[in-house]
LUMKEKOL-219435 format. One line per field, with one value per residue (C-alpha): residue number from 0; x, y, z. Coordinates in Angstrom, 1 decimal, padded with zeros to 4 digits. Layout:
residues N
pos (NUM ...)
px (X ...)
py (Y ...)
pz (Z ...)
//
This chain:
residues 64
pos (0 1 2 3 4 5 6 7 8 9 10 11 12 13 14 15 16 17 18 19 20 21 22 23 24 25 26 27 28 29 30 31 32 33 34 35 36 37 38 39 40 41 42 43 44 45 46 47 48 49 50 51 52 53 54 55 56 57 58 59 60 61 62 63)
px (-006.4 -005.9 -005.9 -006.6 -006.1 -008.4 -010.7 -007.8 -006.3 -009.5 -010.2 -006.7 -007.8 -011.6 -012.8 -016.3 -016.5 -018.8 -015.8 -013.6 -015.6 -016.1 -012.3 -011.7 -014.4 -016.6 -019.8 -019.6 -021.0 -017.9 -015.6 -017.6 -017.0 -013.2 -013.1 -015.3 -013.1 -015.8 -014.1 -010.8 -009.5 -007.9 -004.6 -006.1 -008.1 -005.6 -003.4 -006.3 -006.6 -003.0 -003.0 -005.7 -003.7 000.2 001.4 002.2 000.0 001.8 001.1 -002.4 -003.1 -001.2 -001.5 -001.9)
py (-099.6 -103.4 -104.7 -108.3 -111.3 -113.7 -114.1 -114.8 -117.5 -118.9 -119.3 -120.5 -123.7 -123.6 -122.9 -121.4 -118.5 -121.2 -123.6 -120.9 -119.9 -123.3 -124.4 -120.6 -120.9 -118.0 -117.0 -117.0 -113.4 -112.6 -114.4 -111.4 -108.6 -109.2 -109.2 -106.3 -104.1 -104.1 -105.7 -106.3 -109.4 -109.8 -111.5 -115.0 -114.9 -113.6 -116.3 -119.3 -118.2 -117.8 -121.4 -123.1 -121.6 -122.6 -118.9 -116.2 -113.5 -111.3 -113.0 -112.6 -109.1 -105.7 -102.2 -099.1)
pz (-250.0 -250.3 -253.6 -254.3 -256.9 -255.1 -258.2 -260.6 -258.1 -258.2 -261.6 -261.9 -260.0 -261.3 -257.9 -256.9 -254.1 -251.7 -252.6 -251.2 -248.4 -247.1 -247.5 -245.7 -243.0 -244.2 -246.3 -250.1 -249.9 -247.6 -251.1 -252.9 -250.8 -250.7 -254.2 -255.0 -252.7 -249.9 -247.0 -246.3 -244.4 -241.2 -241.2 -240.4 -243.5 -245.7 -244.6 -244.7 -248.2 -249.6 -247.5 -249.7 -253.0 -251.6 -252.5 -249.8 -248.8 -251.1 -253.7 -253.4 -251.0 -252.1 -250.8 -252.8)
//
């Protein structure tokens, strides 16, 4: 399971999922999903996202 502190990041910069998604190049509902636990990225996202928040992949992604 891939566990994720995309929510926290984001309200560390006071950012909205749709901010997120757009910055990312997917749907807010997509934003929700990966933080619920529903979906897990593919590599490209994970990295477009640790991208937009200057940290590694790592930093944001773990698996349990």
């Amino acid at each position: 399971m891939i566990k994720n502190r995309i929510k926290e990041y984001r309200a560390k910069h006071d950012m909205k999922q749709s901010e997120l998604a757009n910055l990312v190049g997917v749907r807010r509902e997509t934003i929700g999903n990966l933080e619920k636990g529903r979906y897990n990225p593919s590599l490209v996202l994970a990295w477009n996202i640790a991208k937009v928040f200057n940290v590694t992949i790592e930093d944001i992604f773990t698996v349990e």
